[in-house]
C-alpha positions as CSV (number, residue, x, y, z in Angstrom):
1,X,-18.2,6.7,-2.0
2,X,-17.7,10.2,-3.1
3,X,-15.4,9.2,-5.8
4,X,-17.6,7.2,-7.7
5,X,-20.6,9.9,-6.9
6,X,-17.8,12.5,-8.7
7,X,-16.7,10.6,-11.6
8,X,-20.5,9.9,-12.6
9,X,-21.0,13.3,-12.0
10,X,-18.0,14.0,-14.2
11,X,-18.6,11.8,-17.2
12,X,-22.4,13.3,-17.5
13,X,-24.3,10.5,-15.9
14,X,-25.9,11.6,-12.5
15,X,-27.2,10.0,-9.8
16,X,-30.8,8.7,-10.1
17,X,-30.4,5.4,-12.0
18,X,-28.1,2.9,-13.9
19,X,-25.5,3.5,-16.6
20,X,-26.8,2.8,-20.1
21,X,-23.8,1.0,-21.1
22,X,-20.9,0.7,-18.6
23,X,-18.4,-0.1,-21.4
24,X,-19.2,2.9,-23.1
25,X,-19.6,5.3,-20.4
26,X,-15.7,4.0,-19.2
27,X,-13.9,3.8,-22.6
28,X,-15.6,7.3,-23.6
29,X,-16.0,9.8,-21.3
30,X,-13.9,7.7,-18.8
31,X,-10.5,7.7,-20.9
32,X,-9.9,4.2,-20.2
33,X,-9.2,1.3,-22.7
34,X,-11.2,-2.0,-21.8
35,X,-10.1,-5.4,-22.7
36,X,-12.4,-8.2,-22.8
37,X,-10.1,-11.8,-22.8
38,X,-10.3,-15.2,-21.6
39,X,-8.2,-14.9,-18.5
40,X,-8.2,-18.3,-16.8
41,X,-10.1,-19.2,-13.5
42,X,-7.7,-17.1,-11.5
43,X,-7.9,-14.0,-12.7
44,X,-11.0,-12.0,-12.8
45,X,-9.8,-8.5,-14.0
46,X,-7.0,-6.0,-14.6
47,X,-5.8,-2.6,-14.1
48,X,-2.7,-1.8,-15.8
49,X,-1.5,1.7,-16.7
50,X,1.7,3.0,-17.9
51,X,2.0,7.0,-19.2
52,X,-1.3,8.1,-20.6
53,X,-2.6,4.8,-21.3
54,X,-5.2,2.7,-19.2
55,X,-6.0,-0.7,-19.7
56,X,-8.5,-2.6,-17.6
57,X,-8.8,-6.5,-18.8
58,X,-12.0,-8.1,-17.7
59,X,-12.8,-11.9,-17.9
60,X,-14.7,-12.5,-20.5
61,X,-15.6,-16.2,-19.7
62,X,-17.7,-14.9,-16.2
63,X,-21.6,-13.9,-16.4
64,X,-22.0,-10.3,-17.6
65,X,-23.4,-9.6,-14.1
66,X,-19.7,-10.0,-12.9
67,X,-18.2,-8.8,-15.8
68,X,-19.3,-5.6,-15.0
69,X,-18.9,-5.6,-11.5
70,X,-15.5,-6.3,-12.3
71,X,-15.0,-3.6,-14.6
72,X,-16.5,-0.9,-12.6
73,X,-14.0,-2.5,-9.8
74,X,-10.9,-2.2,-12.6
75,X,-12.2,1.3,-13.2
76,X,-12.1,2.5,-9.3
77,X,-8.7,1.3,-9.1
78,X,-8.1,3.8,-12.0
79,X,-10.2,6.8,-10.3
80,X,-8.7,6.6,-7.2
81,X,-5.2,6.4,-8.1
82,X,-4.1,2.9,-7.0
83,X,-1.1,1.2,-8.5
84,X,-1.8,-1.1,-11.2
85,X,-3.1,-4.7,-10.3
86,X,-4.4,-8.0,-11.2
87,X,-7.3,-9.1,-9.6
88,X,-8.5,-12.4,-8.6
89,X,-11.9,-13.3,-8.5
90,X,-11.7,-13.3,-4.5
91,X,-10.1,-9.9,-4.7
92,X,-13.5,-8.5,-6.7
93,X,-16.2,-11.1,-5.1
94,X,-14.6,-12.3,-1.9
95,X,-14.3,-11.0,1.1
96,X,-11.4,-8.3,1.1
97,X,-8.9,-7.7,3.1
98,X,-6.8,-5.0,1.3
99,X,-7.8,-1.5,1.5
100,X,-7.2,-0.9,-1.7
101,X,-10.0,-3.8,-2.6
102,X,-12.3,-2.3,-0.1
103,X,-12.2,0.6,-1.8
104,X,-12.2,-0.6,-5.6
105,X,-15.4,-2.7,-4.2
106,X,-17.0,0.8,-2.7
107,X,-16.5,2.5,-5.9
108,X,-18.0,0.0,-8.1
109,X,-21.3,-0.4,-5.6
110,X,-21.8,3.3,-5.8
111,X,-20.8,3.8,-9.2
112,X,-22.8,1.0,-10.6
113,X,-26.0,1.6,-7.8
114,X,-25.8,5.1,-6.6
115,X,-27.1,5.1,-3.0
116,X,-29.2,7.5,-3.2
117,X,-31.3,6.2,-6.0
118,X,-31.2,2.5,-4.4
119,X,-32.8,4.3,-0.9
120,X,-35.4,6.0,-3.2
121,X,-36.1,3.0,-5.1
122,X,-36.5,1.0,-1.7
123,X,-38.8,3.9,-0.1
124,X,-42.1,1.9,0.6
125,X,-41.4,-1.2,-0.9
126,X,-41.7,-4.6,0.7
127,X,-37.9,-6.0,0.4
128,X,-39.2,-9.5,-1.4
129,X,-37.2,-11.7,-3.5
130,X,-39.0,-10.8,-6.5
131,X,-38.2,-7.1,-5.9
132,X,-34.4,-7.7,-5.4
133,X,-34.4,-9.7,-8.2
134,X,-36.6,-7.1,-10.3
135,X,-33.3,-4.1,-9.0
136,X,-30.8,-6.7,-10.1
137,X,-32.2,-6.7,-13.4
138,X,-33.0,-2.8,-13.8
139,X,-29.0,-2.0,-12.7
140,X,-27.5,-5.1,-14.7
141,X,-26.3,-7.1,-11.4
142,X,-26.3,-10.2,-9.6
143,X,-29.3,-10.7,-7.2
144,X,-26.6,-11.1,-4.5
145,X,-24.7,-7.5,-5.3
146,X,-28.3,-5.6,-5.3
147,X,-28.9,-7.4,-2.0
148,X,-25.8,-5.8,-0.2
149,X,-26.5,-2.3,-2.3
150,X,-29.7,-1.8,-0.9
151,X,-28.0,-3.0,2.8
152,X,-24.8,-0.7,2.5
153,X,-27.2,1.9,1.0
154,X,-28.9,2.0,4.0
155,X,-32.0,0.8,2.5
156,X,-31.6,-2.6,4.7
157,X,-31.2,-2.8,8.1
158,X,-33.4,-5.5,9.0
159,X,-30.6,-8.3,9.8
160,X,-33.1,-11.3,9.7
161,X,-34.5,-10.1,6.4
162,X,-31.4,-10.1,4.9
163,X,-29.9,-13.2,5.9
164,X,-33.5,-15.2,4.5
165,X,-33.0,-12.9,1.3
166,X,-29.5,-14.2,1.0
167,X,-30.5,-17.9,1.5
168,X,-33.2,-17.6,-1.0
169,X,-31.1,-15.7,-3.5
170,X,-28.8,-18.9,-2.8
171,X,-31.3,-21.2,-4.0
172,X,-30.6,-19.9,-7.7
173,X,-33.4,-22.0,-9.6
174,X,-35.7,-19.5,-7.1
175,X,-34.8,-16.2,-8.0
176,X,-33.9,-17.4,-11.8
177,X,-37.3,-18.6,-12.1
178,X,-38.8,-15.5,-11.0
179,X,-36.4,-14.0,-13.1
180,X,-37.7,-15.6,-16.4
181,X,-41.3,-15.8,-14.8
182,X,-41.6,-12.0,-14.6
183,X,-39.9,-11.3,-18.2
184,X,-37.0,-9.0,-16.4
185,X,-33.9,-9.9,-18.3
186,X,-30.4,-9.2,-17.7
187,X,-29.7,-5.3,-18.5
188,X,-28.6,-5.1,-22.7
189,X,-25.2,-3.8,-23.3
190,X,-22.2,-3.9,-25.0
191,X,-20.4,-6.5,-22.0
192,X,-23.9,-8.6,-22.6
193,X,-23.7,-9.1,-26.5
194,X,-19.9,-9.6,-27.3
195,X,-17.3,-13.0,-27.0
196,X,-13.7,-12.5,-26.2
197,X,-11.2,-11.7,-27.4
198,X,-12.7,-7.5,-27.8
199,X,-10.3,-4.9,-28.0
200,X,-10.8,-1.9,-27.5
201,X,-11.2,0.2,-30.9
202,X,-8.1,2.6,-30.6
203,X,-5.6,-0.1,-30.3
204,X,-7.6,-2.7,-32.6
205,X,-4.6,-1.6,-35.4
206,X,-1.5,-1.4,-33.4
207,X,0.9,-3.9,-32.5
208,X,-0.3,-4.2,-29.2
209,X,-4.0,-5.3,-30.2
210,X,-2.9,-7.7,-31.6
211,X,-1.0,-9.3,-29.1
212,X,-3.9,-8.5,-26.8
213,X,-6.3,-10.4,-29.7
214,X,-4.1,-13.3,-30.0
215,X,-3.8,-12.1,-33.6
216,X,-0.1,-11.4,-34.1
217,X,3.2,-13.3,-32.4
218,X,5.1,-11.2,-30.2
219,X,7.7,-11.2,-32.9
220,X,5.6,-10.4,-35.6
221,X,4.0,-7.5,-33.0
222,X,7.8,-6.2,-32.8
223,X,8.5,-6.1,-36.5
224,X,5.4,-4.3,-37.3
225,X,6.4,-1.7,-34.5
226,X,10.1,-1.8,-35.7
227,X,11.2,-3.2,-32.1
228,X,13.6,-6.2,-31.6
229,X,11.7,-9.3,-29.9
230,X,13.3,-8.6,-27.2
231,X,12.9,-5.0,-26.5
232,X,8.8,-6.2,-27.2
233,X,8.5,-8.7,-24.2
234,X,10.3,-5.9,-22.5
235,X,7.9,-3.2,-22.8
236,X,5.2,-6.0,-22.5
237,X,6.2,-6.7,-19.3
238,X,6.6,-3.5,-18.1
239,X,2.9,-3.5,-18.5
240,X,2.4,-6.5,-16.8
241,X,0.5,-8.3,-19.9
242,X,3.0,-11.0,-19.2
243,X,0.6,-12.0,-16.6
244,X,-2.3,-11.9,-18.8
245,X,-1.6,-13.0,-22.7
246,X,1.3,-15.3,-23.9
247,X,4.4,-13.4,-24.9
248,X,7.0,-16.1,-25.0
């Protein structure tokens, strides 16, 4: 996806491997704001923007495979200019139907596991388990997602190959023991190492932190802002948090 190829361009990253620390690389150079919560079974992740700001929620209670799946998803919504959203986990993980998914989905495959790094990674390699799981590890994703990179890459076309791929990736005590068994441990970054609630550091002293922490009441959020109670739920709903935190 050549929006994804250009933002990673744009933020200073290139092409030929994975982000040091998605997190980072989005709330820095990517101008977003990225809220870490527990958000329930049903929701996976967020984009909600309103004037300048840009706040992307991500479930903090999934594996930090998904996590950041599901924040490089929240973050193509963002590139590409879609309307704000919140995602279910099907909407991120499931099989999409909404082309504004597809493309969220797109964008995070490519901007996660540039194509053109994942073909030269696959050039001459036998397409094992242990290899799959061994990319998985390197770009800080599931086994699954670095199976369909390397086959919407273009780096798998053999059909039967996939599918047995896919049924031993299914077998998780498989490719988590060779996981373990070959010492290649999930990717180390900021999504990895922290527990909800995190907030971001440029709101962690404002009135909306913390209602986003779960630190401050809605009412006392409004008196520290000097807003009625009222005119807070207001402008918290105009966000959409009312979706997300409690602001009754």
């Amino acid at each position: 996806m050549l929006e994804a190829r250009r933002a990673r361009l744009d933020m200073g990253f290139g092409l030929e491997g994975p982000l040091p620390d998605l997190l980072a690389a989005v709330e820095g150079p990517g101008a977003a704001q990225v809220v870490v919560l527990d958000l329930g079974d049903d929701v996976a992740g967020a984009y909600l923007q309103r004037g300048g700001l840009v706040l992307l929620f991500v479930n903090g209670e999934h594996a930090a495979v998904r996590q950041r799946f599901t924040l490089a998803h929240e973050f193509g919504h963002c590139r590409l200019g879609h309307a704000s959203v919140i995602d279910r986990p099907s909407d991120v993980f499931g099989t999409q139907h909404d082309p504004a998914e597809v493309a969220a989905n797109y964008f995070a495959a490519e901007f996660l596991m540039p194509g053109q790094a994942v073909r030269r990674w696959a050039r001459g390699r036998r397409l094992t388990l242990d290899e799959v799981v061994r990319l998985a590890a390197d770009y800080g994703v599931s086994a699954k997602a670095a199976r369909i990179r390397l086959e919407t890459a273009d780096a798998l076309r053999d059909r039967a190959l996939a599918a047995r791929l896919d049924a031993e990736i299914d077998d998780e005590g498989l490719h988590l023991g060779l996981a373990g068994w070959f010492g290649w441990h999930d990717l180390r970054d900021e999504l990895s190492a922290l527990s909800p609630p995190r907030v971001p550091p440029a709101l962690r002293d404002t009135a909306l932190g913390g209602v986003l922490a779960g630190d401050l009441t809605v009412a006392q959020a409004a008196a520290r802002s000097g807003r009625s109670p009222g005119d807070m739920r207001r402008a918290l709903s105009d966000l959409g948090l009312d979706r997300l935190v409690p602001i009754g």
